[in-house]
N, C-alpha and C positions, 0 to 999 in steps of 0.2 A: 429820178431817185426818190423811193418814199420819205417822210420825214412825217412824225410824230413827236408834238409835243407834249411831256409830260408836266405833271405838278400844279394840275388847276384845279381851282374852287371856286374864283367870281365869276357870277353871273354875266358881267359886263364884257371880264374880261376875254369870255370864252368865248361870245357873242361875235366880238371886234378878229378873234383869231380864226372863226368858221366862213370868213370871208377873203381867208387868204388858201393859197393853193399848200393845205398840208393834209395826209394823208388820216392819220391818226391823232385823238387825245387821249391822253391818259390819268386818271383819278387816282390817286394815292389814298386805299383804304386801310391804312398803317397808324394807329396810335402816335407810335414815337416819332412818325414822321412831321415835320415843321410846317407839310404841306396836306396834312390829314383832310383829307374832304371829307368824311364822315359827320361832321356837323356840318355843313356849308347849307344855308339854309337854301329851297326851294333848288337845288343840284338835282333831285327826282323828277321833278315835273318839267327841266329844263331838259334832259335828257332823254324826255320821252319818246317814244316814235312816234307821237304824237303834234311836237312841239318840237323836234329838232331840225326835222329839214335840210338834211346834208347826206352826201355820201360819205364826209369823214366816219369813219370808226370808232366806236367807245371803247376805251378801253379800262377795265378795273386791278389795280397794283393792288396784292395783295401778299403777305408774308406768315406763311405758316399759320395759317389758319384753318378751324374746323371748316370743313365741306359745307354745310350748309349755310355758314356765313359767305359762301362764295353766291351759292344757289339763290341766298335772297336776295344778294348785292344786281344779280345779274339779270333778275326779274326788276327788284323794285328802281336800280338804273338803267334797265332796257341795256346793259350792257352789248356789246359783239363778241370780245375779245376777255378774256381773263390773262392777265399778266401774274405769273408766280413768281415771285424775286425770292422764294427764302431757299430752304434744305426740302421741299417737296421731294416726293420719288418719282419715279416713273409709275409705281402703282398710283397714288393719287392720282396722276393724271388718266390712267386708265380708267381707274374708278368714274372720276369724272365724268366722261367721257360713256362709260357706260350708264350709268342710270341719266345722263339726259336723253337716250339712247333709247332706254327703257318708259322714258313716262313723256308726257305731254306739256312739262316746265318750259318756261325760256331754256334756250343752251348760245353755248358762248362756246368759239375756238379759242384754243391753249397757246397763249407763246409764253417759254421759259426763258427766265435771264439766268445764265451764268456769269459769275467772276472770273475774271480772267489775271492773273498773276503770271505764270510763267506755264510752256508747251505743254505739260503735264496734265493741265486743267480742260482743256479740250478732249482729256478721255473718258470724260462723265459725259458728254452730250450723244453720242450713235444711240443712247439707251432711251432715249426721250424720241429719237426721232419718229416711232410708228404716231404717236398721238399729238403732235404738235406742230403746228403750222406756220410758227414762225418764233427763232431766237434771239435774243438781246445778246451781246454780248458788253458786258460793265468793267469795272476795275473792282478788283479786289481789294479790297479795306475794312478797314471796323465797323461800318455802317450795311447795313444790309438792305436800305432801298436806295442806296446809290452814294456814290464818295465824292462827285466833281470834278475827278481830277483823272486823267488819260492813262493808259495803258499802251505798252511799247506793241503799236501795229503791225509788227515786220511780223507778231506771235501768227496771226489768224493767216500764215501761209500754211499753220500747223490743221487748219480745218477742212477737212475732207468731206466734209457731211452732204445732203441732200437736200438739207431744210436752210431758206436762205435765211439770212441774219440783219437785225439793224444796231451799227457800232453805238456804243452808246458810253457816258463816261469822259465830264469836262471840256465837251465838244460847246467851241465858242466859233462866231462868224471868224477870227484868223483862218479856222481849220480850213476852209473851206478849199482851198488849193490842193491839202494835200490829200482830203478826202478825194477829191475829184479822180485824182491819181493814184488810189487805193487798186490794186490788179484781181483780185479777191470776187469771183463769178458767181457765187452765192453771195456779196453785199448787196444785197435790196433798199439800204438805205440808214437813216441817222435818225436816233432818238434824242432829243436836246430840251434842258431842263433848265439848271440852276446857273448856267452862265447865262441866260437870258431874262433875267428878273430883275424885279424894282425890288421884290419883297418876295419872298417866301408866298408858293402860290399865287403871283399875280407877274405876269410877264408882260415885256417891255413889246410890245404889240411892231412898231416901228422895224425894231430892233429884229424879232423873228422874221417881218416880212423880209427884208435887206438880205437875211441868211437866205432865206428858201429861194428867193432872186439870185442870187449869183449862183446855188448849191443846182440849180436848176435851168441855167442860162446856157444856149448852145452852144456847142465846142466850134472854136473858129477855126 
């Protein structure tokens, strides 16, 4: 099972977690967010394809923002992946999609987060599916780069789609049981943030390995 962890900025810390077996990280380039890596000093040159040295994934969180605040992000962090967590449309992500298409820039694949509240809300993603290659699904709350806290699972029996997903939203190592037992053939996997911190932006290294160890441990 993939697992990505989001909400980093230290240098140290991100160093200590690209030695353990997780698929994905994820950079919070959101102002309001607690875990804005847009100032994190030397996060570009750490990121480089030069200097990174891993098959993990980079990935850039971003919410409702101009297009070419994406374009630079994903040149000047060597980005993979662009994560949209806001109201994006499926045009933007066309658009996207097209002029990297069009010119000779870095480009980056699309995974969209949707909120997830109640069965209804899975009928905004079949519209996303031709340009994106992988969704989040979060909880729905007042906060729009993520709430902490779970959403009732039994919903995502409600997803039909083609494009596989990673559950995401208050996922702490308890879970780990019942993700395991999630039946749901497009789960690819768990996105996990703020229940793994010391601080805001710096994760409890120990603590994420343990998760990925048991979330990852053979079925007996």
């Amino acid at each position: 099972m993939q697992i990505k962890v989001c909400g980093l900025r230290d240098s140290d810390n991100i160093q200590a977690l690209k030695k353990l077996d997780i698929n994905y990280m994820g950079f919070i380039f959101y102002k309001d967010s607690p875990r804005d890596a847009s100032k994190a000093k030397v996060l570009a040159e750490l990121l480089s394809d030069e200097n990174w040295n891993s098959d993990i994934k980079r990935v850039g969180i971003f919410v409702d923002v101009e297009m070419d605040v994406v374009f630079h992000h994903v040149h000047d962090y060597s980005l993979d992946f662009v994560q949209l967590h806001g109201s994006e449309s499926p045009e933007y992500c066309r658009t996207l999609l097209d002029l990297w298409s069009a010119t000779s820039m870095r480009s980056a694949k699309i995974i969209k987060a949707f909120s997830i509240g109640d069965a209804a809300d899975f009928e905004q993603v079949q519209a996303y599916q031709t340009f994106c290659s992988l969704f989040i699904f979060d909880t729905k709350g007042k906060n729009k780069g993520g709430n902490g806290i779970t959403f009732d699972w039994t919903l995502l029996e409600n997803y039909h789609g083609i494009i596989p997903f990673l559950l995401s939203g208050g996922i702490d190592e308890e879970a780990v049981a019942a993700i395991r037992k999630l039946p749901y053939p497009q789960l690819a996997g768990v996105d996990i943030n703020s229940r793994f911190e010391i601080a805001p932006g710096l994760k409890d290294v120990e603590k994420v390995e343990r998760f990925v160890q048991a979330l990852n441990q053979d079925t007996i």
